[in-house]
GUKOLDO-92751 format. One record per residue (C-alpha): residue in one letter; x, y, z. Coordinates in Angstrom, 2 decimals. Each point is the difference from the previous one (the first is absolute). Layout:
A,X,Y,Z $
...
***
This chain:
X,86.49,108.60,160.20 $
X,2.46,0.00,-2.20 $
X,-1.22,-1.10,-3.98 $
X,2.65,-0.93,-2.82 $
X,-0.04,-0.42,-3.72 $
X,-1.42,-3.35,-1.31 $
X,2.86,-1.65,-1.98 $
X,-0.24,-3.16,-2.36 $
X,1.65,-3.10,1.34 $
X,0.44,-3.42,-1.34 $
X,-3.05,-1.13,1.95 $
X,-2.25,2.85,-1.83 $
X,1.64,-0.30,-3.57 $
X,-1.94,-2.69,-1.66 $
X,1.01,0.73,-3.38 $
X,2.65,1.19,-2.39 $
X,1.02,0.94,-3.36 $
X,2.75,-2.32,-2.22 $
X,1.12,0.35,-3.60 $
X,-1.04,-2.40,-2.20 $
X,2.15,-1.29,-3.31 $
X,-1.70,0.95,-3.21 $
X,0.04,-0.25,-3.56 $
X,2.28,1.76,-2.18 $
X,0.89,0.49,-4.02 $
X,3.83,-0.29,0.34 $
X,1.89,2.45,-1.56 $
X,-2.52,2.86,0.17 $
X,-1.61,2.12,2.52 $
X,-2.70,-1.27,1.86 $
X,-2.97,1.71,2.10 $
X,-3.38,-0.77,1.84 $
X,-2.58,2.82,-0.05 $
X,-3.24,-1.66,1.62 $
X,-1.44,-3.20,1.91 $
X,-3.04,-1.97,0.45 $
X,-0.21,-2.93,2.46 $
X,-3.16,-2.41,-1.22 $
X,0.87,-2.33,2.46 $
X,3.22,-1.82,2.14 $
X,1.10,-1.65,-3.30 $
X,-0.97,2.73,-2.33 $
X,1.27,2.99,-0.41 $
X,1.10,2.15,-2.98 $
X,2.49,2.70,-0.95 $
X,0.16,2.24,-2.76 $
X,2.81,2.41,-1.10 $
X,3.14,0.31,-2.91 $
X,2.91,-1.36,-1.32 $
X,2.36,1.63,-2.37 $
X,1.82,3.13,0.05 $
X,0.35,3.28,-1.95 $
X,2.49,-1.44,-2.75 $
X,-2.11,-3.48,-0.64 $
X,-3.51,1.49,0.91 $
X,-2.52,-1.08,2.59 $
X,-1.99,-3.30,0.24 $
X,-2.97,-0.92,2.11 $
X,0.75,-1.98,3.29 $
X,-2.75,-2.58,1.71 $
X,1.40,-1.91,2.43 $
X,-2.33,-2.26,2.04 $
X,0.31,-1.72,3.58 $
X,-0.98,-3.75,0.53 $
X,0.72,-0.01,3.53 $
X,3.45,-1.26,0.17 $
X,1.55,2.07,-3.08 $
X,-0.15,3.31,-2.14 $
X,-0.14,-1.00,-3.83 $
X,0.17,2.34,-3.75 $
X,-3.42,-0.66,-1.30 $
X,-0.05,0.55,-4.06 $
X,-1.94,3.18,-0.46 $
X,-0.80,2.42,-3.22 $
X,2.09,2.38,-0.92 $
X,-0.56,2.15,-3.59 $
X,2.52,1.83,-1.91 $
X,1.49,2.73,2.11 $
X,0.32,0.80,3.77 $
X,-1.93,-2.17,2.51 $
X,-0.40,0.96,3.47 $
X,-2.56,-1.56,2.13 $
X,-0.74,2.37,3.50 $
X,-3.39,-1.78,1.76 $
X,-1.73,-3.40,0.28 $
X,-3.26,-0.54,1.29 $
X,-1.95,-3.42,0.40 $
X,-3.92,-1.03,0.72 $
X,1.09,-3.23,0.10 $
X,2.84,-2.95,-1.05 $
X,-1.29,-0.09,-3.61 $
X,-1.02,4.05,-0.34 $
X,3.20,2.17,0.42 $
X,0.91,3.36,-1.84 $
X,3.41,1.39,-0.12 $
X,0.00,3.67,-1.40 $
X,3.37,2.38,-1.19 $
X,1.18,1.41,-2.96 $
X,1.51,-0.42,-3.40 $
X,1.87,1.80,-2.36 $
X,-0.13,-0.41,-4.00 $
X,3.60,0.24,-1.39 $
X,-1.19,1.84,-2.99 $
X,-2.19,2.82,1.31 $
X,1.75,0.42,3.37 $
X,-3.50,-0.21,1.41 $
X,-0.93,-1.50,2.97 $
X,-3.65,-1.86,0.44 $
X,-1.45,-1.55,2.95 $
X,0.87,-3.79,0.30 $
X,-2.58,-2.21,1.56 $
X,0.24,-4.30,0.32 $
X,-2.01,-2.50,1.48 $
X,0.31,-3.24,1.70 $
X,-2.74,-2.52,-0.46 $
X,1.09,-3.05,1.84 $
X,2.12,-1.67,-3.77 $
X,2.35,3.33,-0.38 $
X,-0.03,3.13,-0.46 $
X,-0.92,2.33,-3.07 $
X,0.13,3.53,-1.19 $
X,-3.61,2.00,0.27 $
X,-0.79,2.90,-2.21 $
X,0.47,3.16,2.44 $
X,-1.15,3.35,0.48 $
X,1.24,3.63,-0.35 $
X,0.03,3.39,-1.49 $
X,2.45,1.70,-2.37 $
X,2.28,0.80,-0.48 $
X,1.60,-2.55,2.73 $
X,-1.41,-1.81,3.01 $
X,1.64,-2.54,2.76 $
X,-1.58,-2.00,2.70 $
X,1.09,-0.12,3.33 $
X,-2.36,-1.66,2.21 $
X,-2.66,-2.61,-0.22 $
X,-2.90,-1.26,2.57 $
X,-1.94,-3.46,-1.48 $
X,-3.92,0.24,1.52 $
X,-1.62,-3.10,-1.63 $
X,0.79,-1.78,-3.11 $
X,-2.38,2.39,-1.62 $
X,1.36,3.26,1.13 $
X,3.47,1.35,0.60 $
X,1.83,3.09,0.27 $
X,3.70,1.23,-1.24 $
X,1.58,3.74,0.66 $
X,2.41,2.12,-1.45 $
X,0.79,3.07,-2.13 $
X,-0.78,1.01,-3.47 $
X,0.79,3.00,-1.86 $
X,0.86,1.65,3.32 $
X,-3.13,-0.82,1.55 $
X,-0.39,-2.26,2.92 $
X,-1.97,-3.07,-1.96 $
X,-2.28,-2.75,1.26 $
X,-1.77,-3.13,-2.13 $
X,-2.15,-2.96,0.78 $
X,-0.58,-3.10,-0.67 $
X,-3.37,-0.95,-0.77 $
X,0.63,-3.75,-0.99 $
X,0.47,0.03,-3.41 $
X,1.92,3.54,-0.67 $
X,2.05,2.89,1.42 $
X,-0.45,3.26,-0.47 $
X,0.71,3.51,1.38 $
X,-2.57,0.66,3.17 $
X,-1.27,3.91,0.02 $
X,2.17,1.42,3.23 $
X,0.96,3.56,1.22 $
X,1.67,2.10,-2.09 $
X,3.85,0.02,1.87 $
X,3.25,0.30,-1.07 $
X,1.87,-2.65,1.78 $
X,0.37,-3.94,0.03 $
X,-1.49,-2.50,1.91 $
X,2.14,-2.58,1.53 $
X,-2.43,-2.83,2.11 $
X,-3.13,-1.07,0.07 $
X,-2.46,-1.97,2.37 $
X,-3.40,-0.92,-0.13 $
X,-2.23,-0.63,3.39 $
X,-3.33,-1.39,-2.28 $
X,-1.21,0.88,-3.86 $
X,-0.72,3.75,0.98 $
X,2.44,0.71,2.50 $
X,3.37,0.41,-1.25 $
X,3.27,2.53,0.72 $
X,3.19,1.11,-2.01 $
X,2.79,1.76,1.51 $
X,2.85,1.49,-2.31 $
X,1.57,3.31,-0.23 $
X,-0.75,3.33,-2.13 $
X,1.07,3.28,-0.94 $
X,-0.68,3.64,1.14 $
X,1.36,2.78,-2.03 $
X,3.09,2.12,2.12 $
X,-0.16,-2.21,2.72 $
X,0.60,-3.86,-0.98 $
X,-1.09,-3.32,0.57 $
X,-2.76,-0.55,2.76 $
X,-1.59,-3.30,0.80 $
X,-3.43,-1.19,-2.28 $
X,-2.77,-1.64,1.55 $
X,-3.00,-1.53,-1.87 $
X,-3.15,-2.20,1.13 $
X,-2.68,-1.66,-2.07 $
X,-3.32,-0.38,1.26 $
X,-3.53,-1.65,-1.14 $
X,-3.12,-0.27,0.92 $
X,-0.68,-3.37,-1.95 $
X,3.13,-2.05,2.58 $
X,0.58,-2.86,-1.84 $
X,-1.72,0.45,-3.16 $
X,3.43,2.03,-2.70 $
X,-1.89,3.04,-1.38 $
X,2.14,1.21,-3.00 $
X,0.05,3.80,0.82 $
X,-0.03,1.48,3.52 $
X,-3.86,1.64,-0.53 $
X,-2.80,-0.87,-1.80 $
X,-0.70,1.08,-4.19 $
X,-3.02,2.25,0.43 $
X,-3.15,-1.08,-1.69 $
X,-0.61,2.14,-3.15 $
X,-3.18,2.35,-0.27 $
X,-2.32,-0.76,-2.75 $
X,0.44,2.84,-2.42 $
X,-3.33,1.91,-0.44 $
X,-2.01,0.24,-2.78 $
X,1.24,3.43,-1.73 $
X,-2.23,2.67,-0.81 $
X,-0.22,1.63,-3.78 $
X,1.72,2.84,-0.57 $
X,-1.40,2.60,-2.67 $
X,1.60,0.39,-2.97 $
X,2.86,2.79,0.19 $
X,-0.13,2.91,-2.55 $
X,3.83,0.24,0.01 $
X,2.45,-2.55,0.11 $
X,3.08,1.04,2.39 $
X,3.65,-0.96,-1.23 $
X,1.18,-2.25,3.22 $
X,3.57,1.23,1.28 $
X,2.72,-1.95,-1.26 $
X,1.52,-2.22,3.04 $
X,2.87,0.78,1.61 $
X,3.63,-1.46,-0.62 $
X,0.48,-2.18,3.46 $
X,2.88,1.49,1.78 $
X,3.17,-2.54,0.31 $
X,0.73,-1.00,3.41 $
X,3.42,1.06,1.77 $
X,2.27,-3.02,-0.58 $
X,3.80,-0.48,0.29 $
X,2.74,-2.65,-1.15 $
X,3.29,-1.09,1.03 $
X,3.35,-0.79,-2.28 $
X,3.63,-1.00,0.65 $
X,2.80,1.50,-1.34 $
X,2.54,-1.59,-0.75 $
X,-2.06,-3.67,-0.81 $
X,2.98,-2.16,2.04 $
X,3.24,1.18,1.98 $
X,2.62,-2.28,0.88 $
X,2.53,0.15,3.55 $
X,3.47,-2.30,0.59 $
X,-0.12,-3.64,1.78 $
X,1.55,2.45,3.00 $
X,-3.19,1.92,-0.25 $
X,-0.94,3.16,-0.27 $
X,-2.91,2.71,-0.38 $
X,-1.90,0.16,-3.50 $
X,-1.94,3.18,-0.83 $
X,-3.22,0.53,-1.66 $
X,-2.82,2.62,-0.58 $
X,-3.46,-0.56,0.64 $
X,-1.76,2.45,-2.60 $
X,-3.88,0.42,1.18 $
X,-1.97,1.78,-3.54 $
X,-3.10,1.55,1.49 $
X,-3.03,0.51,-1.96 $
X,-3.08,1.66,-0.12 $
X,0.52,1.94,3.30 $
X,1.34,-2.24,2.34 $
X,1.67,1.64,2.81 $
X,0.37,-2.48,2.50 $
X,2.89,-1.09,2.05 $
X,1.01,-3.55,-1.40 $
X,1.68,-2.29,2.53 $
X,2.35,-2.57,-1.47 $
X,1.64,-3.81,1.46 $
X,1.45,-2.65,-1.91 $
X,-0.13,-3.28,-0.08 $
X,1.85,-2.61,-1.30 $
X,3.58,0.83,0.99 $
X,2.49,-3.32,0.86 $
X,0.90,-0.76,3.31 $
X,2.65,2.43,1.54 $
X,-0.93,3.09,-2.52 $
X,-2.14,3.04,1.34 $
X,-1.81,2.80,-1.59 $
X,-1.10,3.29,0.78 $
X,-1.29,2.94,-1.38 $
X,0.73,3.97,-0.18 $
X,-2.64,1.20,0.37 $
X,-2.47,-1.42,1.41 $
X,-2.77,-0.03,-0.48 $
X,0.43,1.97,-2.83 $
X,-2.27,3.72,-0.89 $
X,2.32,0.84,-3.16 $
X,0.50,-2.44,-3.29 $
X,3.05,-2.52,1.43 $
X,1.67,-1.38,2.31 $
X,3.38,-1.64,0.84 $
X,0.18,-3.93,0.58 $
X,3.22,-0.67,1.57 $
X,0.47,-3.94,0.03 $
X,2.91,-1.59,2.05 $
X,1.22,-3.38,-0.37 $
X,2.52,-1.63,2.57 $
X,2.47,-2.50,-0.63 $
X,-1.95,-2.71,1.52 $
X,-3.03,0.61,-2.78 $
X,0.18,-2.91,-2.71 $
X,1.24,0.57,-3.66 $
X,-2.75,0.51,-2.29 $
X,-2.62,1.95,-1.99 $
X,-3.03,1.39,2.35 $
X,-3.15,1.01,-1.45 $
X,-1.24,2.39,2.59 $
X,-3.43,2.03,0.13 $
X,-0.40,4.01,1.08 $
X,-3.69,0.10,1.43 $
X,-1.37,3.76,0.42 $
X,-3.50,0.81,1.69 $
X,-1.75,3.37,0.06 $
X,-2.92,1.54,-0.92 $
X,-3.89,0.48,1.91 $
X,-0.88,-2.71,-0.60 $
X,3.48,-1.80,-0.26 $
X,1.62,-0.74,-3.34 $
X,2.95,-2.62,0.41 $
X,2.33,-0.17,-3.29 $
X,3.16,-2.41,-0.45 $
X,3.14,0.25,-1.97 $
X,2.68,-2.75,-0.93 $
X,3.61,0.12,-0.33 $
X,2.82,-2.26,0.66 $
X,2.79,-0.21,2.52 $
X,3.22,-2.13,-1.21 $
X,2.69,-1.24,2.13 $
X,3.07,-0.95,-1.07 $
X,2.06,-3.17,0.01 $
X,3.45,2.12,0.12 $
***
């Protein structure tokens, strides 16, 4: 008997996909990071608006069944970039991402919060001396989780219905991108991290509990304390010993990053603008330092030479086409290295002409 290959026809394909008009801030970029569907007539969005020139604004957009609409959402000074939304229910939904403060260049975690009238800004979590979330899974009104990076570490916090604040996880260098949770204490996070000499492998965590359903604030219990026994007397010493001055602590290895020159300029025809990344090690550090930017206008690249980088700098090579808008760009120079990883920034500014 002869057998052949199954194939869909239009008798077996009962469904299909169709793109569906949404919202957008005219005049500016606009993009959609992450989805939840509550119900037929319910569903929300969450991204940006904005581009590199004007900045970045949070984007909610929200589904009522027949239309895609710009819900009003917070947005403090800076950079706002919102990456996950997670809901429990139509009045309990958390949209987690990032923002930037204009003056320190820093970038915190950036958590909001719809109860059912609008939504509002919640205080987030993190770890210096920067930290971004990524990903968040909503359990219960009472417990939540968001996850991210901070300081170079792959980050996680929880919600524990009236605060955030950093949850105790492994110890990698990486970032976490998504998040679900099955119950209270049984809950996964995917993202990425970094191996020294050979790159970026996948990252894989999961949270379990004995206590399902019932938040515990740490992963394992605080141990009980031992009463402290009664001491015994000691006799009376017939010399006194000088104690041993303590020692100085050692400073840790530690590195920074600077840009010379502070802000380069290229033609409206474009062009490439050149910079040096200086890295000042102290203390003994030793470590390769692997640099990216951020930050750049659309059509303009950058890359460094080396890297990573085992000596004190590197070349940043920036090129900006034609097509790139006139402007000034703030852009940001981002170098991790270190056991365990140290991440340092550096500013400068990229200018492009109007003639």
């Amino acid at each position: 008997m002869r057998c052949t290959a199954w194939r869909p026809t239009r008798r077996t394909m009962y469904g299909r996909w169709a793109v569906i008009p949404s919202a957008n801030v005219p005049e500016s970029n606009n993009e959609l990071y992450g989805v939840v569907a509550i119900g037929p007539n319910n569903v929300w969005a969450v991204g940006y608006w904005g581009n590199a020139a004007s900045g970045f604004s949070t984007l909610i957009e929200h589904w009522n069944g027949s239309t895609w609409s710009v819900v009003s959402s917070p947005n403090p000074n800076g950079d706002n970039i919102l990456s996950a939304v997670s809901a429990t229910g139509a009045n309990d939904i958390w949209a987690v991402g990032r923002s930037r403060n204009p003056f320190t260049f820093r970038t915190n975690t950036l958590i909001e919060r719809w109860d059912g009238n609008g939504w509002s800004q919640v205080f987030g979590f993190g770890v210096e001396p920067e930290s971004a979330a990524y990903g968040v899974a909503a359990v219960s009104p009472g417990d939540a989780w968001a996850v991210g990076d901070g300081g170079g570490l792959a980050l996680i916090g929880r919600w524990n219905g009236s605060s955030w604040s950093v949850f105790p996880s492994p110890t990698v260098a990486g970032r976490l991108y998504a998040a679900t949770a099955i119950t209270a204490c049984d809950v996964w996070a995917v993202g990425q991290r970094y191996v020294e000499n050979v790159g970026i492998l996948t990252l894989s965590e999961h949270f379990t509990s004995e206590s399902c359903g019932t938040p515990s604030p740490t992963p394992t219990g605080t141990p009980t304390a031992t009463p402290s026994a009664t001491a015994t007397p000691t006799p009376t010493a017939t010399a006194s010993v000088t104690p041993s001055p303590s020692p100085t602590p050692t400073p840790a290895p530690d590195y920074s990053l600077s840009i010379n020159p502070s802000s380069m300029s290229v033609p409206r025809a474009g062009g490439i603008a050149t910079y040096t990344v200086t890295i000042t090690r102290t203390n003994g550090f030793s470590w390769p330092v692997t640099l990216s930017i951020s930050g750049l206008p659309s059509g303009a690249t950058g890359s460094f030479t080396p890297n990573p980088v085992s000596g004190s700098s590197s070349m940043l090579q920036v090129t900006v086409s034609r097509s790139t808008r006139q402007g000034t760009y703030l852009f940001t120079v981002t170098g991790i290295g270190g056991t365990p990883p140290l991440t340092r920034t550096a500013t400068a500014t990229l200018v492009k002409k109007k003639n």
